[in-house]
C-alpha positions, 0 to 999 in steps of 0.5 A: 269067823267073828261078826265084828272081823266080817263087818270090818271087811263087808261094811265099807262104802263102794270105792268107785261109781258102780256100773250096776245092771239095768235089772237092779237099776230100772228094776222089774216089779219082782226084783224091786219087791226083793230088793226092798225085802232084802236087808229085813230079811236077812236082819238075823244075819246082820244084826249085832243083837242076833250074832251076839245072842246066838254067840251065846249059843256057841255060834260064830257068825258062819255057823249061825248063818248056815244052820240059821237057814238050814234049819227050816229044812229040820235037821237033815243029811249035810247033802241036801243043805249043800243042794239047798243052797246051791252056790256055795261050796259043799265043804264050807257048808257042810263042815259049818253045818255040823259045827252048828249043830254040835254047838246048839240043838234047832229047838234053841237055835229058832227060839233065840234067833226069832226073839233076839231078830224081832227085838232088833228089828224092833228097835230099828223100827221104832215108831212106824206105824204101817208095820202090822198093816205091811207085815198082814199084806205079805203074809197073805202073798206068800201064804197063797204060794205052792211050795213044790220045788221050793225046798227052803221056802216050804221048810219057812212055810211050815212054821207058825207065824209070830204073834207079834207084828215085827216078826211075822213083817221079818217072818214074811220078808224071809219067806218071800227071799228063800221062795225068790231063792229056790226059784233062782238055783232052779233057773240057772241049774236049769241053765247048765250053770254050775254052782262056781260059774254062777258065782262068777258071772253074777258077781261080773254082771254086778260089777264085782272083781272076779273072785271077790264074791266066789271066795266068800262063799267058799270057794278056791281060786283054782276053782274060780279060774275054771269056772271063768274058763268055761264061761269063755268057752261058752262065749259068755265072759272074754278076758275078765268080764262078761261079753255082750252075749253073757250079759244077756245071758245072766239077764235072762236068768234074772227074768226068769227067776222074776217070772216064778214071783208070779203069784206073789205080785198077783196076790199083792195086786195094786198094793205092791208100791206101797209095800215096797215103799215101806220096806225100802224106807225101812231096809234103809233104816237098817243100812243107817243102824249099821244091820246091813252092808251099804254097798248095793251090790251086796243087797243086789247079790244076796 
């Protein structure tokens, strides 16, 4: 999977006015906070200058994707990458997870990501001046954070900090995703929800065609149409959307991954609209360089 073929099929302006939830759209202070973090955080996800340095390496941009997340974890059984994750398909994580590894051993990996990411961030962010003040506020936040339970997040927290001010501010923005991440996969497996059925009620409650997202993360139409199944039977979907109750639902679940930002929001205290200020002009700067999709549903689902 080529960088340039996932951006021609990811990159293109929303075709309709979207019907977004109240939950992105009049958002909680922990869903704003994400919100704005989302598109500097997955910079090296996103970024010509990182596919193209980890390329270099052997890595397409699903490879360089899962083993550039998995590798906070070290180097461990392809099971607890799939557990980790959550959503996606054990297949599709596992097999691109080995192929990551044979073509590119961790050490180089984290190396060329962290250097080719913050050159990129960098150049998109030329001339601000807030950055090291921003980056500071969040590393304290997310230092303060326990990390039990939280597989991805710990593996983040564990590595040194960059010395230079746009990394540690993409450093403390992955953090801060993989922590909200961790807390969401424990929220709707706490839930009874599957790995699919997560898929598909999120991508309905977004206003995503039924299948459209699930696919992306691996899995079969057959596998989609079972999840939808189950969901009926539990009342949550009727025909091919989510019913009232569904919708409650998946906002629920979005409460409670919000509650478990809890310490976060408090260690930022009365600086949390000034960092999300930042961070939202500064993601929108990432949108207009062309290093993140433009379509909010794709922030909003990530």
């Amino acid at each position: 999977m080529h960088y340039d073929d996932v951006v021609a099929a990811t990159f293109d302006e929303p075709d309709r006015p979207l019907r977004l939830p109240v939950a992105v759209t009049d958002a909680a202070p922990a869903r704003r906070l994400r919100d704005a973090a989302e598109p500097l955080a997955m910079h090296p996800v996103w970024s010509r200058a990182t596919n193209e340095a980890l390329a270099g390496h052997g890595l397409d941009f699903l490879s360089a994707y899962v083993w550039g997340r998995a590798a906070a974890l070290g180097e461990p059984a392809p099971g607890v990458v799939v557990a980790a994750f959550g959503a996606f398909a054990p297949g599709l994580v596992t097999a691109t997870y080995e192929a990551g590894r044979a073509a590119c051993d961790r050490g180089t990996l984290l190396s060329a990501r962290a250097e080719a990411t913050t050159r990129s961030l960098a150049e998109v962010l030329a001339g601000e001046a807030e950055v090291d003040d921003v980056a500071a506020r969040l590393q304290h936040a997310v230092e303060g954070v326990h990390t039990a339970g939280r597989p991805l997040f710990a593996g983040l927290a564990g590595q040194a900090w960059p010395e230079d001010p746009v990394g540690r501010l993409w450093s403390a923005c992955e953090r801060l995703r993989e922590l909200r991440g961790d807390a969401h996969v424990a929220v709707w497996a706490a839930a009874g929800l599957d790995p699919v059925e997560v898929n598909v009620i999120t991508e309905r409650w977004l206003d995503l065609d039924l299948g459209s997202y699930s696919a992306t993360r691996g899995w079969t139409a057959a596998e989609i149409a079972g999840a939808a199944g189950r969901l009926r039977d539990r009342g949550l979907m009727e025909g091919d959307g989510l019913t009232g109750a569904g919708r409650a639902f998946r906002a629920d679940l979005e409460a409670r991954t919000d509650h478990a930002m809890a310490p976060v929001l408090s260690a930022l205290d009365g600086e949390l609209d000034a960092v999300v200020d930042a961070l939202g002009r500064w993601s929108a700067a990432c949108v207009s360089a062309g290093a993140f999709p433009p379509d909010p549903r794709k922030r909003a689902a990530g």
